[in-house]
C-alpha positions, 0 to 999 in steps of 0.5 A: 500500500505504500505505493499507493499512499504518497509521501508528505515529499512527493506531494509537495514537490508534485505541487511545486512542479503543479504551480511552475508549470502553472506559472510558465504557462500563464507567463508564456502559453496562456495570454498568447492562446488567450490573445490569439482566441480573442483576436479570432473572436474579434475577427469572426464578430468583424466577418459578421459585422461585415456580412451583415453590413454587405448585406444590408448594402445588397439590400440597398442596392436591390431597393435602388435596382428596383427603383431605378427599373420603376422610374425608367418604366415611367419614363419610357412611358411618358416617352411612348406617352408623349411620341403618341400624343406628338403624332396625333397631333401631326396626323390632325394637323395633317388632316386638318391641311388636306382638308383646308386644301381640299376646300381650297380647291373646291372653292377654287373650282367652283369659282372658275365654274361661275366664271366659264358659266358667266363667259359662257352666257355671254358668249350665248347672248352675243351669238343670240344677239348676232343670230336676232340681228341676222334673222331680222335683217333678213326678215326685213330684206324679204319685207322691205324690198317694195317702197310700200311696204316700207311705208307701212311699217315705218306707219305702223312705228310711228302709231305704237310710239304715238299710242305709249 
C-alpha cells in the first residue's frame, strides 16, 4: 500500500512542479492562446459585422435596382406617352391641311365654274344677239324690198310710239 499512499515529499514537490508549470504557462502559453482566441473572436464578430453590413448594402442596392427599373418604366412611358400624343397631333394637323386644301380647291373650282358659266352666257347672248340681228335683217330684206311696204311699217312705228 505504500505505493499507493504518497509521501508528505512527493506531494509537495508534485505541487511545486503543479504551480511552475502553472506559472510558465500563464507567463508564456496562456495570454498568447488567450490573445490569439480573442483576436479570432474579434475577427469572426468583424466577418459578421461585415456580412451583415454587405448585406444590408445588397439590400440597398436591390431597393435602388428596383427603383431605378420603376422610374425608367415611367419614363419610357411618358416617352411612348408623349411620341403618341406628338403624332396625333401631326396626323390632325395633317388632316386638318388636306382638308383646308381640299376646300381650297373646291372653292377654287367652283369659282372658275361661275366664271366659264358667266363667259359662257355671254358668249350665248352675243351669238343670240348676232343670230336676232341676222334673222331680222333678213326678215326685213324679204319685207322691205317694195317702197310700200316700207311705208307701212315705218306707219305702223310711228302709231305704237304715238299710242305709249
Amino acid at each position: 500500500m505504500d505505493l499507493l499512499t504518497p509521501s508528505i515529499g512527493n506531494i509537495f514537490w508534485a505541487a511545486l512542479v503543479f504551480i511552475i508549470l502553472l506559472i510558465l504557462l500563464g507567463k508564456f502559453a496562456w495570454r498568447p492562446i488567450l490573445d490569439a482566441i480573442n483576436t479570432r473572436e474579434a475577427n469572426i464578430i468583424d466577418a459578421l459585422n461585415q456580412v451583415r453590413v454587405a448585406k444590408a448594402e445588397m439590400e440597398n442596392l436591390k431597393a435602388d435596382n428596383e427603383r431605378i427599373i420603376r422610374e425608367a418604366k415611367i419614363e419610357r412611358e411618358a416617352i411612348l406617352k408623349e411620341a403618341r400624343e406628338i403624332k396625333d397631333k401631326i396626323v390632325n394637323e395633317a388632316k386638318d391641311l388636306a382638308k383646308a386644301e381640299g376646300d381650297k380647291m373646291i372653292e377654287q373650282a367652283r369659282q372658275s365654274i361661275a366664271s366659264e358659266k358667266h363667259a359662257a352666257m355671254a358668249d350665248i347672248k352675243s351669238q343670240i344677239g348676232e343670230l336676232s340681228l341676222t334673222i331680222a335683217e333678213t326678215i326685213l330684206k324679204q319685207k322691205l324690198e317694195s317702197n310700200d311696204a316700207q311705208n307701212q311699217l315705218v306707219e305702223n312705228i310711228l302709231n305704237k310710239a304715238n299710242q305709249n
